[in-house]
C-alpha positions, 0 to 999 in steps of 0.5 A, a space after each residue: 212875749 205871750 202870743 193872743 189867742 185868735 178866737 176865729 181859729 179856735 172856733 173854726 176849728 172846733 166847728 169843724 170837730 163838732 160836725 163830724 164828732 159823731 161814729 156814723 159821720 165818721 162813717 159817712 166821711 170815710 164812705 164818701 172819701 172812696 166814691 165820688 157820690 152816693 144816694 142816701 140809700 146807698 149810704 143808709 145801706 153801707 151804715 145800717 141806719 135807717 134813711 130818716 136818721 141818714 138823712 138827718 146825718 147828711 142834712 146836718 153836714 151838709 149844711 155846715 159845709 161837709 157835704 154837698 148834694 146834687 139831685 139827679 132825677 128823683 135821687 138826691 147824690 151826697 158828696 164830700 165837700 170839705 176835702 180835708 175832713 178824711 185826712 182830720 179823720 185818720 191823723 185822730 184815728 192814729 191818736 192813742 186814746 183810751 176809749 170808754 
């Protein structure tokens, strides 16, 4: 017997890889998986972007649940909140694709 296709899973889950599916999110993810918290010029540094694009990245995960923040005086500090999205990343990283 065929098994039903659970929409709420499949659309979880490909939310999930929508949000980080971009190579300075992935960035960001590793960064923030080695540190407990950084600033957005901390991580605009690391990246090499500018803080209007970081920003962007980091208010785009932020609200879908990647991220968390927290303000300490003028410095907004971004955290990893979906404590498994490091470990997604490195079982894709050891998937052998070919890249174009």
């Amino acid at each position: 017997m065929e098994r039903q296709l659970d929409h709420e899973r499949v659309e979880k889950i490909a939310f999930v890889l929508k949000t980080i599916a971009h190579p300075m999110r992935v960035a960001i993810i590793d960064m923030l998986s080695a540190n407990d918290k950084k600033s957005v010029n901390d991580i605009a540094g690391y990246l090499g972007l500018e803080q209007s694009l970081t920003s962007h990245h980091l208010a785009n995960m932020k609200m879908k649940g990647v991220l968390g923040s927290k303000r300490e005086g003028k410095n907004i500090f971004y955290y990893l909140k979906m404590k498994e999205a490091p470990e997604l990343i490195k079982i894709l990283e050891d998937v052998n694709v070919m890249v174009f």
